[in-house]
C-alpha positions in Angstrom: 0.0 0.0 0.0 3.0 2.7 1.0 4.4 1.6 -2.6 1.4 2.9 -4.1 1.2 6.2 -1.9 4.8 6.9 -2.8 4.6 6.2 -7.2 0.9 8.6 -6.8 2.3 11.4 -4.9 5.2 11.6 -7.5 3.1 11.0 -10.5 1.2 13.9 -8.9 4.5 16.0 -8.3 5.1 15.3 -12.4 2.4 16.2 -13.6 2.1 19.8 -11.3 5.4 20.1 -12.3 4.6 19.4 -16.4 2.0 22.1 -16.4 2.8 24.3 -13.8 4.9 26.6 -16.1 1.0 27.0 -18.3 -0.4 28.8 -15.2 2.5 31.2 -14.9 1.6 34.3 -17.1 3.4 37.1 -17.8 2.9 40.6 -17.7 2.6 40.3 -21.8 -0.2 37.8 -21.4 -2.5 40.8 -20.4 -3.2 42.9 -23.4 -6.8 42.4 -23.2 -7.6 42.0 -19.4 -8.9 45.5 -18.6 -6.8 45.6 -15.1 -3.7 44.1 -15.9 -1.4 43.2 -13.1 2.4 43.9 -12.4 4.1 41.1 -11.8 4.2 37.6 -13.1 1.2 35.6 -11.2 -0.8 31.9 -11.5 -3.9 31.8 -13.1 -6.5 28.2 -12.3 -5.7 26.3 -15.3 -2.7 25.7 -17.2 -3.2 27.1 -21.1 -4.9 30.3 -22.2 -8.7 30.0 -20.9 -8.3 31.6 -17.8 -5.8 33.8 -17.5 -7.1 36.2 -15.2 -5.6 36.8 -11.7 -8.1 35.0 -9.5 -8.1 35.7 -5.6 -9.7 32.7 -4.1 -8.0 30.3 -6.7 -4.0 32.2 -6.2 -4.5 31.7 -2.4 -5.2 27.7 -2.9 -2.5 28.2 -5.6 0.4 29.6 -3.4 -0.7 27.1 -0.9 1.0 24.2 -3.2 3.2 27.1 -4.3 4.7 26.3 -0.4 5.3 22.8 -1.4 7.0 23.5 -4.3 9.5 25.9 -2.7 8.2 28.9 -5.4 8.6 31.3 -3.1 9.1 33.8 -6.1 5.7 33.7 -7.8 3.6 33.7 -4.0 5.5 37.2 -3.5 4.2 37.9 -7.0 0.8 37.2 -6.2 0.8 38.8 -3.1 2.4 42.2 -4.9 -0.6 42.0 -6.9 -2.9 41.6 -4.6 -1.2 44.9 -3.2 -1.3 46.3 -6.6 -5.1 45.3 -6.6 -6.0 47.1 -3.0 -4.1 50.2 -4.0 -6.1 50.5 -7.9 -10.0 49.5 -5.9 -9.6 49.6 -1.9 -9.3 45.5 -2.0 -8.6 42.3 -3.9 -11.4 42.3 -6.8 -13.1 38.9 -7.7 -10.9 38.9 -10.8 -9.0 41.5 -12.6 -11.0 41.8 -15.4 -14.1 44.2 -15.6 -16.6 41.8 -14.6 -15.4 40.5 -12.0 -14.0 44.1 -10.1 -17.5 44.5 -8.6 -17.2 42.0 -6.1 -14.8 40.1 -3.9 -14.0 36.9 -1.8 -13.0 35.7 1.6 -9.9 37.5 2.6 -7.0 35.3 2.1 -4.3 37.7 1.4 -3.9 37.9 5.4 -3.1 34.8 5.4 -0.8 34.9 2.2 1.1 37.8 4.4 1.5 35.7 7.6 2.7 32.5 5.4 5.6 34.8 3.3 6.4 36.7 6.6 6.8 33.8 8.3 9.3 32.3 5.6 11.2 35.3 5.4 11.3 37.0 8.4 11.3 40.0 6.1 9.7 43.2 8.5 9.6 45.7 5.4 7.7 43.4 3.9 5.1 42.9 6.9 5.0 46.4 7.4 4.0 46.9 3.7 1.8 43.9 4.1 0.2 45.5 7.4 -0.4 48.8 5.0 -2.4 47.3 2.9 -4.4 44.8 4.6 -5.3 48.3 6.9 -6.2 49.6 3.9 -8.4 47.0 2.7 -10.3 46.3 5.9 -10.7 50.1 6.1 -12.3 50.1 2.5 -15.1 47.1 4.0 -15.7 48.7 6.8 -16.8 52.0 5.0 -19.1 49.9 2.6 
């Protein structure tokens, strides 16, 4: 039974790694998304059918992002959740027109607390601390 466990966790490692890379797109991949993002971020699926930033689908994202040891593209994300709150007053559904009008639960706290507590990094936290302040300020006057 562990043989099993062991050849279906790395079949599943090969084939995140195989299409990770489709579900990495870069700020070129944006010429039509009305609110195009900064930095380089994951998008659900691998290919070119969704390639909006999604929040609730990046924060289950960077999750296996942790197990992967891509630290790099959960800082993206979380820079463009940033980007996001500073252009509307909070992370946005999606960054395209459509979906700017609403929002999810509010994972980029816990996206902050995971990367801080990789890095250690204070500037980070206290840019991290900005913005989620700015984003709970923005709900609270709604």
């Amino acid at each position: 039974m562990e043989h099993i466990r062991k050849e279906s966790v790395a079949a599943l490692r090969d084939y995140i790694n195989t299409h990770l890379p489709g579900t990495i797109h870069a700020v070129d991949d944006q010429k039509d998304i009305e609110h195009p993002l900064n930095y380089p971020y994951t998008s659900p699926c691998s290919g070119h059918k969704f390639r909006e930033f999604y929040y609730w689908d990046t924060y289950f994202t960077c999750l296996g992002l942790v197990h992967m040891d891509r630290w790099d593209m959960i800082l993206n994300n979380i820079k463009n959740c940033f980007d996001l709150i500073d252009k509307f007053g909070y992370v946005p559904n999606y960054n395209r027109y459509h979906g700017c009008n609403r929002s999810q639960p509010p994972f980029l706290v816990n996206l902050v607390d995971m990367y801080y507590r990789h890095t250690g990094d204070l500037d980070f936290l206290r840019e991290g601390v900005e913005h989620l302040e700015k984003e709970m300020v923005f709900w609270y006057d709604q």
